[in-house]
C-alpha positions in Angstrom: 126.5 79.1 121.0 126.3 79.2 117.4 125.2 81.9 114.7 124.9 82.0 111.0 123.8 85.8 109.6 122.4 85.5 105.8 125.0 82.6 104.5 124.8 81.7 101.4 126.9 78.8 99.0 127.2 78.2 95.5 127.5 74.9 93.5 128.5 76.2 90.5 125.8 78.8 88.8 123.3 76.9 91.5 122.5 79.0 94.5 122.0 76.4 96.9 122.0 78.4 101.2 120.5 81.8 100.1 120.4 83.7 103.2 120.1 81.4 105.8 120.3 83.0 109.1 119.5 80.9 112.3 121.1 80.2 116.1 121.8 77.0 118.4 122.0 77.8 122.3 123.3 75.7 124.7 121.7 72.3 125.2 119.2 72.3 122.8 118.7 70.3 119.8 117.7 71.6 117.0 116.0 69.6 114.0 116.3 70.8 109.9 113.5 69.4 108.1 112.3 69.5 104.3 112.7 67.7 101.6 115.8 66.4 99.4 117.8 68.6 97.7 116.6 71.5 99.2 120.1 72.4 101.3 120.0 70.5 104.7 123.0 68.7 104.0 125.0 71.8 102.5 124.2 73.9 105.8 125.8 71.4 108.1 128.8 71.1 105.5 128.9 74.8 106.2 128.7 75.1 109.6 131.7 72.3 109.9 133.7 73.9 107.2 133.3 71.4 104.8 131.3 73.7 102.4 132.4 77.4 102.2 130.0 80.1 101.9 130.4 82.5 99.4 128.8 85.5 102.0 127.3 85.8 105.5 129.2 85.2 108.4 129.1 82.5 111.0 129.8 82.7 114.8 130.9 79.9 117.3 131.5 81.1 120.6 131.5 84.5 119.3 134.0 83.3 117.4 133.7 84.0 113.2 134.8 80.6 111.8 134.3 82.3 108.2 137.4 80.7 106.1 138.5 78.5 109.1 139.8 75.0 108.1 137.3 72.2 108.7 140.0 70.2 111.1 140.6 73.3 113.1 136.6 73.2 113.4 136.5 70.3 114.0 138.8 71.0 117.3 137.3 73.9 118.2 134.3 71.4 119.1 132.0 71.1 116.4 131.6 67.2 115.2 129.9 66.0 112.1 128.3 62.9 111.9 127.8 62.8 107.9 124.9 60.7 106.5 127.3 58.2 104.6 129.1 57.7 108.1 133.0 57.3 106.6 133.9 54.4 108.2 137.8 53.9 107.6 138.3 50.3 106.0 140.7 48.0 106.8 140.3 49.5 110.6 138.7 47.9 113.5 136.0 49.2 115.4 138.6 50.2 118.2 141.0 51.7 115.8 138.4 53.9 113.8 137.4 55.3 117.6 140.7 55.7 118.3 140.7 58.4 115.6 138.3 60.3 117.3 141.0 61.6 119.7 142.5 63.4 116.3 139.7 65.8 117.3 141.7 66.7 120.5 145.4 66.6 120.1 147.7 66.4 123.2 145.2 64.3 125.6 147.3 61.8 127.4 147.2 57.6 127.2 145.2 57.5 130.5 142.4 60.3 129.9 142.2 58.7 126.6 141.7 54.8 127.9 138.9 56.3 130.2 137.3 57.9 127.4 137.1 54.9 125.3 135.9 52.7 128.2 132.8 55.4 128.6 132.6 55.3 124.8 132.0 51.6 125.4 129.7 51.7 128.5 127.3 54.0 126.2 127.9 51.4 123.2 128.1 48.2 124.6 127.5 46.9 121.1 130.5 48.4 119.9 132.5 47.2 123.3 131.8 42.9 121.8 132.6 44.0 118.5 135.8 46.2 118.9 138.3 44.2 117.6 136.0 43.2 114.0 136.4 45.4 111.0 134.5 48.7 111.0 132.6 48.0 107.6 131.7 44.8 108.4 129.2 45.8 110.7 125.4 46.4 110.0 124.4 49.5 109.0 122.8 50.7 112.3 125.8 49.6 113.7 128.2 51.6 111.6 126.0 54.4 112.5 126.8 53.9 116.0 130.3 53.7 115.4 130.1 56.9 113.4 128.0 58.8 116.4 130.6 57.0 119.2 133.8 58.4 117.2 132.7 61.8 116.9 132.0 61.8 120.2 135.3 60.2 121.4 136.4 64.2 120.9 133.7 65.8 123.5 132.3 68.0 120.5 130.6 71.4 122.3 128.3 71.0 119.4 126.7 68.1 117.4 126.0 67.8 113.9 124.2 64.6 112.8 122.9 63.7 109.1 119.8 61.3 108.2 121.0 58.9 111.3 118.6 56.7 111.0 118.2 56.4 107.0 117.9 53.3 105.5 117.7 51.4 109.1 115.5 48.7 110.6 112.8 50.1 112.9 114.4 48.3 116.1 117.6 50.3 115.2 115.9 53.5 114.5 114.9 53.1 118.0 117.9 53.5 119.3 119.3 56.0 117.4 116.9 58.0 119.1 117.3 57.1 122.4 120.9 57.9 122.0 119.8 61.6 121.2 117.8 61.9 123.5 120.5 60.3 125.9 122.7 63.2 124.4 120.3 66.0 125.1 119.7 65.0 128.5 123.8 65.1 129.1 123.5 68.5 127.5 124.9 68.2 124.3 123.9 70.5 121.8 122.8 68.9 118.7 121.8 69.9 114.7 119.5 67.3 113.5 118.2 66.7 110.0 116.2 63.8 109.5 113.7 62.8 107.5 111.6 60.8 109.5 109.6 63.7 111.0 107.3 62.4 113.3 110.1 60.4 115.2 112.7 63.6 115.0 110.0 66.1 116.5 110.1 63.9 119.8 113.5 64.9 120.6 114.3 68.1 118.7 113.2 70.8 121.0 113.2 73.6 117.9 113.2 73.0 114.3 113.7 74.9 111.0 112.0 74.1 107.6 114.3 74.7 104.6 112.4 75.1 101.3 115.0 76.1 97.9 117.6 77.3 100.5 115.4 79.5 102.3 114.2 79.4 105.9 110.4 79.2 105.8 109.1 78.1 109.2 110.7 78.0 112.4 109.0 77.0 115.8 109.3 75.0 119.3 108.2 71.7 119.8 106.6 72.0 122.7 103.6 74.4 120.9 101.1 72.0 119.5 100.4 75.3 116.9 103.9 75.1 116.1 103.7 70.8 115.1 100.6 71.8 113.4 102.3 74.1 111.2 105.2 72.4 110.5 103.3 69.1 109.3 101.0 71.4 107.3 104.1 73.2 105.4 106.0 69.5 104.8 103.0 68.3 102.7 102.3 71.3 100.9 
């Protein structure tokens, strides 16, 4: 589904992606783990077009989204979830969903009322609180809101950054469960997280990323594979 061949960005003189090469299929999620700084981030800003790459190309759909706008990305049908969740001020929590559907122009009042009323069946949370203010909700539940407007557009692909930083265990939980709610409807998501030892319950393949370099990659579901991917993270 997606494809990046030897990308690489710049910030400046620092060479932050230097070759990155890697591939999502179709319902699978796949986790990005290593520590900060070391380019997580900066690859899913890629990917959505937030970040350009300075060489290496990227395929969606067999599609090269090299030097494609971020919005027409973003409706092509990859969603980003960024870690600092950009919830709109001085919008409720209906009105910042509402601007999900910015993701897919030209869907009509009624398809869009039945979205939002699944939207709210998955987030009940969000369904008592849709009329208070976006930013006045707790943090785990401005990361819901964040998740729920992303996918108010039906991304074919899901990006999703440190979800679950800085929350309480009990919400950490169901950040979780909502992935692997997601994975089980067949979403295909990009995960980094830094809480490892939850993330490798749900990702089904992961990547380590070490100074903007590839340096393991494995299945979950080979105990060799968790072994070695604990054993690289402490080194």
């Amino acid at each position: 589904m997606l494809e990046l061949r030897d990308i690489h960005t710049f910030y400046g003189l620092s060479h932050v992606l230097q070759g990155i090469s890697l591939h999502v299929d179709r319902g699978e999620v796949l986790g990005l783990f290593g520590r900060n700084g070391v380019g997580k981030t900066t690859l899913i800003k890629a990917i959505a077009g937030w970040v350009v790459p300075s060489e290496g190309q990227y395929l969606f759909e067999g599609n090269s989204l090299l030097g494609v706008p971020s919005d027409q990305i973003c409706r092509r049908g990859i969603g980003l979830v960024p870690e600092d969740r950009r919830i709109f001020p001085g919008l409720s929590v209906e009105e910042n969903l509402v601007l999900g559907f910015m993701q897919t122009p030209g869907v009509g009042r009624a398809q869009q009322a039945r979205k939002l009323e699944a939207i709210y069946q998955r987030f009940p949370r969000l369904a008592e609180r849709r009329k208070q203010l976006g930013t006045t909700l707790s943090g785990g539940e401005q990361q819901m809101l964040a998740i729920a407007r992303v996918l108010m557009g039906a991304p074919k692909l899901l990006l999703i950054d440190e979800p679950t930083e800085g929350l309480a265990p009990m919400i950490v939980d169901e950040i979780f469960d909502l992935i692997v709610s997601l994975r089980q409807d067949g979403v295909p998501i990009i995960l980094v997280e830094q809480n490892v030892h939850r993330a490798i319950e749900v990702v089904t393949r992961f990547c380590v990323i070490e100074r903007g370099k590839i340096v393991l990659e494995g299945r979950t579901g080979d105990p060799e594979n968790r072994e070695a991917l604990f054993r690289q993270l402490a080194m």
